[in-house]
C-alpha positions in Angstrom: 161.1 115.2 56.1 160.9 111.6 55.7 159.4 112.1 51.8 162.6 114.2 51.6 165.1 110.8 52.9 162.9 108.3 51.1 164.0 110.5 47.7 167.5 111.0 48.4 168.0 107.3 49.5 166.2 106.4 46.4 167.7 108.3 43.6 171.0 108.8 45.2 172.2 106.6 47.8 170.9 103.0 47.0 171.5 103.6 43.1 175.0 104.3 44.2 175.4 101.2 46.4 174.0 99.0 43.5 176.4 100.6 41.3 179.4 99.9 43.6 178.2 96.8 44.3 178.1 96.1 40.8 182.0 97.4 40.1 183.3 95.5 42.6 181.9 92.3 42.0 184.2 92.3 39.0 187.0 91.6 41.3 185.3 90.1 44.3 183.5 86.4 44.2 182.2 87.1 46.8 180.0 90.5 46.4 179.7 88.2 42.9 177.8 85.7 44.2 175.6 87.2 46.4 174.8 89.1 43.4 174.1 86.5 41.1 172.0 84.4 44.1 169.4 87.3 44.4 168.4 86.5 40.5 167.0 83.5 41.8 165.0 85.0 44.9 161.5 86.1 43.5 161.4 82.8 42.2 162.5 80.9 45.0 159.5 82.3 47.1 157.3 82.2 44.5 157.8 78.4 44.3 157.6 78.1 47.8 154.4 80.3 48.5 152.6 78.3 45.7 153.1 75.2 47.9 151.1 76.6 50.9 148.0 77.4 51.8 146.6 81.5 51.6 146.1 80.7 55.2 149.8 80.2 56.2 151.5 82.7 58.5 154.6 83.3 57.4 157.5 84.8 59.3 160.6 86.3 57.7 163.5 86.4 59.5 166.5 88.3 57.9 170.3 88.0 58.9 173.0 89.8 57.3 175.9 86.1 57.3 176.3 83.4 59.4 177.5 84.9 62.4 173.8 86.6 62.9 172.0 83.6 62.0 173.1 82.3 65.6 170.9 85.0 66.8 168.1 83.9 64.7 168.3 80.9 65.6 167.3 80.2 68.9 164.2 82.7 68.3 162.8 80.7 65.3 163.4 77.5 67.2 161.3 79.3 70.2 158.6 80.4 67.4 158.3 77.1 66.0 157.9 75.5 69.0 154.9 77.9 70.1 153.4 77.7 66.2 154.3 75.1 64.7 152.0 75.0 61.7 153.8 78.6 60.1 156.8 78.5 57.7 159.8 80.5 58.5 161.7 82.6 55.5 165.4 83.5 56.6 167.0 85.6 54.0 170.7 86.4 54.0 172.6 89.7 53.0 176.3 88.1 52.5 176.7 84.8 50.7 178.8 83.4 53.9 175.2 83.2 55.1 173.5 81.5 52.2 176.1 79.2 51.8 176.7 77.9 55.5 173.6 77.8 57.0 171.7 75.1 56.6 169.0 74.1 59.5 166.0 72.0 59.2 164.3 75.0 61.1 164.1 77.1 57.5 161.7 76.6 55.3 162.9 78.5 52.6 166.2 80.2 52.6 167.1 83.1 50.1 169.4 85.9 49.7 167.9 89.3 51.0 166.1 90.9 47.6 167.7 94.3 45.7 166.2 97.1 48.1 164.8 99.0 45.0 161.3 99.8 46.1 159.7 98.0 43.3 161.7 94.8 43.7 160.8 94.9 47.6 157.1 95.7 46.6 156.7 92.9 44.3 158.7 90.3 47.0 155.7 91.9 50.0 152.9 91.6 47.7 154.3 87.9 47.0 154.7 86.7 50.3 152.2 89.1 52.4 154.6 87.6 55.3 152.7 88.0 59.4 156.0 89.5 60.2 159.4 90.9 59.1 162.2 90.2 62.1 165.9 91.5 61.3 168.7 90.6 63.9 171.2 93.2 64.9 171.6 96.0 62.6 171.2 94.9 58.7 168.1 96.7 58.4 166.9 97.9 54.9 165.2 101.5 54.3 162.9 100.2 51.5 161.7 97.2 53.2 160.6 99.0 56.5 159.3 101.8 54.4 156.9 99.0 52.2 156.3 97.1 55.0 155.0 100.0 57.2 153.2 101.1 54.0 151.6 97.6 53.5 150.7 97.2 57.3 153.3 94.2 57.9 154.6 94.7 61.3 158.6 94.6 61.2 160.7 94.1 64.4 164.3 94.3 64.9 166.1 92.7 68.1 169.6 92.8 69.8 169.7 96.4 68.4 173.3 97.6 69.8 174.9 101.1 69.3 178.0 102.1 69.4 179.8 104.7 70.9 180.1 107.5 69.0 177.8 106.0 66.3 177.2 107.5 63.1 173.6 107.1 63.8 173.3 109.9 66.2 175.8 112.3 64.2 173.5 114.9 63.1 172.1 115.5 59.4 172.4 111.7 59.9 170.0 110.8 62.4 167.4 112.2 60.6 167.7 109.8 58.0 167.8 107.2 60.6 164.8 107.9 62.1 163.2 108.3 59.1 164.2 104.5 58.6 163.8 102.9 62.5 160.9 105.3 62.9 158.6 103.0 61.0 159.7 99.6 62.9 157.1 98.6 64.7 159.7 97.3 67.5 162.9 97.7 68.6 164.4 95.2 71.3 168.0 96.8 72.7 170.8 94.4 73.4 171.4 97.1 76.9 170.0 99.7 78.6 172.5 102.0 77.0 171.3 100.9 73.5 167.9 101.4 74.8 168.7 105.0 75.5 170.4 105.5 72.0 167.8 104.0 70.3 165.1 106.4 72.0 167.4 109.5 71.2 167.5 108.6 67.7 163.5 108.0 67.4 162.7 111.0 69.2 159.5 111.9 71.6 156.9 111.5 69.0 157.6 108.1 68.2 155.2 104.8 67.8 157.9 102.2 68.2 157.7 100.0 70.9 161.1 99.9 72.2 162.3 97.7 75.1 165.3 96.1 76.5 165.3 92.1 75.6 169.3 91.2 75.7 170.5 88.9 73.0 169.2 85.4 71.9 173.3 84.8 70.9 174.0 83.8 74.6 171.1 81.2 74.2 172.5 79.7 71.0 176.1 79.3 73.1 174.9 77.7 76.0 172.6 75.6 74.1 175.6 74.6 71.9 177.8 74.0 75.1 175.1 71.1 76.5 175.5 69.7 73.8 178.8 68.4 74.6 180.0 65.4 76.4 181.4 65.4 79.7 185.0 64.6 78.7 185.0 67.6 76.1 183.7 70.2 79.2 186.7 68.9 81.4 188.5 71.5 83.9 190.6 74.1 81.3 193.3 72.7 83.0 193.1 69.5 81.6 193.4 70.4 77.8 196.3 70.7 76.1 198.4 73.8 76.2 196.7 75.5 73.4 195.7 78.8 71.6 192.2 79.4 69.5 193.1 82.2 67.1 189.3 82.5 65.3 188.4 84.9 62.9 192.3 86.2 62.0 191.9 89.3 59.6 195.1 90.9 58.0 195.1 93.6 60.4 195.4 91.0 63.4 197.9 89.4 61.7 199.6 92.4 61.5 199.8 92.8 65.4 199.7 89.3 66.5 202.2 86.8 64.1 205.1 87.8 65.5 204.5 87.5 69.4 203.1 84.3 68.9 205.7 82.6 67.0 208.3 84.0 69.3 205.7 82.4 72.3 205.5 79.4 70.4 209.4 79.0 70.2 209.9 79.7 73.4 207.7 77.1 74.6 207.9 73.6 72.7 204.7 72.7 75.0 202.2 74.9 74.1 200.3 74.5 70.1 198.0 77.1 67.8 194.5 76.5 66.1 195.1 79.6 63.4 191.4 79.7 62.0 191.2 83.1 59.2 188.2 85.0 58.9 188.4 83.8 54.9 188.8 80.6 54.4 190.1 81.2 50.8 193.1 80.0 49.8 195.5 83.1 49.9 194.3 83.3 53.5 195.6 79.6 54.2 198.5 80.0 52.6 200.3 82.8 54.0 199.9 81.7 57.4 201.1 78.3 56.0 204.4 80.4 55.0 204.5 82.8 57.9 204.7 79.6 60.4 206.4 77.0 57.6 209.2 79.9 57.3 209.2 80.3 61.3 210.2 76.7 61.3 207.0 75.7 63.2 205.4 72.5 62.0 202.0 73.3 59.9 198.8 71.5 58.7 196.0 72.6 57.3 192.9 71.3 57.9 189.9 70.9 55.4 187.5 68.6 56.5 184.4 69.2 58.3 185.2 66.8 61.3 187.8 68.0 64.0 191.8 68.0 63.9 193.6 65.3 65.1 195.8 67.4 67.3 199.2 66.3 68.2 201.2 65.6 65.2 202.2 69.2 64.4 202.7 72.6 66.8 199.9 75.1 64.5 197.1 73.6 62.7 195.5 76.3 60.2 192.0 75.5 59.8 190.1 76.5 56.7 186.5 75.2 56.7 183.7 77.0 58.0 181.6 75.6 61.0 184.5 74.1 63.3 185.4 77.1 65.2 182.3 77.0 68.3 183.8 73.1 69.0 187.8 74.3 68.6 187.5 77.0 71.1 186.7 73.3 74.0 190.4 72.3 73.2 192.2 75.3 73.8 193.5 77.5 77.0 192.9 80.8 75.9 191.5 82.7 72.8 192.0 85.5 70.2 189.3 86.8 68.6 189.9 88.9 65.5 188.2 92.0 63.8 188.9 93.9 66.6 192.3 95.8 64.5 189.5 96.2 61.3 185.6 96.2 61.5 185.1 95.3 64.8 185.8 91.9 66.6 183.8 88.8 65.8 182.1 86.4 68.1 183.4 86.5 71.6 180.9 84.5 73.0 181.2 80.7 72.1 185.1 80.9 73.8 183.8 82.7 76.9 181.6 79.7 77.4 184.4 77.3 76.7 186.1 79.0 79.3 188.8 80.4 77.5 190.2 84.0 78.6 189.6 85.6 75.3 191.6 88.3 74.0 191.1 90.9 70.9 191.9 94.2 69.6 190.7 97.7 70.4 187.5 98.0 68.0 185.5 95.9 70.4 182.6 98.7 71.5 180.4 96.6 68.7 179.9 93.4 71.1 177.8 93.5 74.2 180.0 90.4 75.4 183.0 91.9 74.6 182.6 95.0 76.7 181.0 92.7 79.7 183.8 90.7 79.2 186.3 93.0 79.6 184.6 94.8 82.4 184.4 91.3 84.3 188.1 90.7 83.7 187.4 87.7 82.0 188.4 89.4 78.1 191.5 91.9 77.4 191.5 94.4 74.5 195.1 94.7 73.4 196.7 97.5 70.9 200.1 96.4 69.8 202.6 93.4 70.0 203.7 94.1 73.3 200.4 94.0 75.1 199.5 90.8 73.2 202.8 89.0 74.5 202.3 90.3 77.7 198.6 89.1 78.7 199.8 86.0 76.8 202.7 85.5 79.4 200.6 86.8 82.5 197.5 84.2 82.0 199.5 81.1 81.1 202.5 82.0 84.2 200.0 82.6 86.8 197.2 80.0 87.5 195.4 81.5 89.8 195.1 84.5 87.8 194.3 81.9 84.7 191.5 80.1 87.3 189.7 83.5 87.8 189.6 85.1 84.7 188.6 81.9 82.9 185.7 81.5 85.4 184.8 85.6 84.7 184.4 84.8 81.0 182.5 81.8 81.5 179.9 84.0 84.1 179.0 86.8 81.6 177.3 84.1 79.5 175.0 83.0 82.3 174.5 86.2 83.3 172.9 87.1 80.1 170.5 84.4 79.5 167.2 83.8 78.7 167.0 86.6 75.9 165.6 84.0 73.1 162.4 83.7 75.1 161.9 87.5 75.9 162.6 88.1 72.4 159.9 85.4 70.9 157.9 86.8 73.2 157.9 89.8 72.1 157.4 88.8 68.3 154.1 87.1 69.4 152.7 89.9 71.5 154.0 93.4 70.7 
């Protein structure tokens, strides 16, 4: 069965990916660039390998963008610590990855190489890495295949599934476990993953599978010492202020209007609009939408943070900003959650921000913690929106507890980064 998957993904499903791929990145920069970047990956690591010894370990981490990296993160910071004498490869999937992540940590950084089997052959034989470590869910079938084949143990951690995932549908699964069969482990974000992940693997599996959280919560809270004592001042005593992170079209779609009308309604209260994109056509419609609303508008492009104050929305479009923003604000929306799923919930819950975001929120751990703590809301329309907007900000005490709830599901869920590295050194 698995000869049968390794075929069809082979000569059917990958060659049609590339082929997509290589369609849209006529239109698309983006796919474009990432593209373009992985010409340069073989030699990239073969430069670097040439520089080290044959008796370097080498770990490979691989994230699919930046938002992943912040699980990697506090992993390869607890690996480093423990080994300091190996060199850590972090590869990248998307180029917001690549282009935004840039830590001392990494030895060498590259995008993730073409998953034909003779591209990820050549990239093994190459590196002959001590381990392959993926974060979350951008795993590649030719990779785990050629690693399994070559005897280079792979792990993947914060392994979360959906409900209803299209993992588990059948036909489908099969594939699957054709693919997370031959990782050597799986660490689940939460019991219920574990129990997914098991169902898809089947009883005669060889995967050590366990339940090790996820390092993200780490990364937060280690962000969040970070900051002074006047920046982690009572929520009460920053300014009246929303965090929009991570706007998509689709949010835009449900959330513009209610908060202009909010914004109009109350001269006191301000909005951080921050747009999943930070391309220009991004900025500049919600320039228009709140120019045309007759709300005074700035955009910000620099890589320090707004001077808030002199107008009632600040759009910002630079990457990197968004974890500090979220320590000047009252209360959050998170986007994705009206597209692919919503984005990082974490770094406001620990700013202790009640954080709000759309339906398709079953992707996060955090969110579904949060919303079971009270301390997150998943909205589907206007209405809702404007209405847990109105109840949080009218009420204080109802603004005291659900800003404390938020803030608790972080601590609740520490201490993953060390399980996970760990793991990586023992399993």
């Amino acid at each position: 069965m698995k000869v049968f998957w390794i075929a069809i993904y082979n000569l059917l499903l990958y060659p049609l990916f590339f082929i997509g791929a290589c369609m849209s990145a006529l239109i698309n920069k983006k796919i474009r660039d990432g593209l373009k970047g992985r010409r340069l990956t073989y030699s990239s690591l073969f430069s670097f390998k040439n520089k080290l010894s044959k008796k370097t370990d080498i770990y490979w981490f691989h994230a699919a963008s930046h938002g992943e990296y912040e699980q990697l993160k506090p992993v390869i910071e607890g690996l480093t610590e423990i080994e300091p004498s190996s060199k850590i490869i972090v590869s990248f999937f998307s180029p917001s990855g690549f282009n935004n992540v840039d830590d001392p940590e990494i030895d060498c950084k590259v995008y993730l190489p073409l998953d034909f089997p003779w591209s990820v052959a050549r990239v093994l034989l190459l590196l002959k890495p001590k381990k392959i470590i993926f974060a979350e869910y951008d795993v590649w079938p030719n990779l785990i295949w050629m690693a399994k084949l070559r005897g280079i143990p792979t792990t993947v951690f914060s392994v979360h599934f959906s409900d209803g995932t299209p993992k588990l549908f059948p036909l489908i699964k099969y594939f699957y476990r054709s693919v997370y069969g031959d990782i050597s482990n799986i660490y689940a974000e939460a019991h219920s993953d574990f129990d997914m992940v098991n169902q898809l693997l089947g009883k005669k599996t060889k995967s050590i599978v366990k339940v090790l959280g996820n390092p993200r919560y780490d990364q937060v809270k280690k962000k969040t010492d970070q900051f002074t004592e006047k920046r982690t001042l009572s929520v009460f005593l920053r300014n009246k202020q929303i965090i929009a992170g991570s706007v998509w079209k689709e949010d835009e779609n449900i959330i513009l209007n209610p908060l202009i009308k909010y914004l109009n309604e109350n001269k006191n209260v301000s909005l951080v609009w921050v747009p999943h994109e930070s391309e220009s056509e991004h900025i500049d419609r919600a320039f228009k939408y709140f120019s045309e609303a007759e709300l005074s508008t700035s955009i910000h492009m620099e890589k320090r943070l707004p001077i808030f104050g002199k107008t009632r929305v600040v759009i910002v479009g630079v990457v990197g900003l968004l974890s500090s923003l979220y320590w000047s604000g009252q209360i959050a929306y998170i986007g994705g959650g009206f597209s692919t799923g919503v984005h990082n919930v974490m770094e406001p819950a620990i700013a202790r921000l009640p954080v709000i975001f759309g339906p398709k929120y079953k992707n996060s751990h955090a969110a579904r913690e949060l919303v079971l703590s009270n301390g997150g809301y998943s909205i589907s329309n206007s209405e809702e929106f404007s209405n847990i907007l109105n109840k949080i900000f009218s009420d204080k005490n109802y603004f005291l507890r659900t800003s404390l709830s938020a803030t608790d599901v972080i601590h609740k869920n520490l201490g993953s980064a060390t399980r996970v590295v760990r793991g990586i050194l023992r399993d």
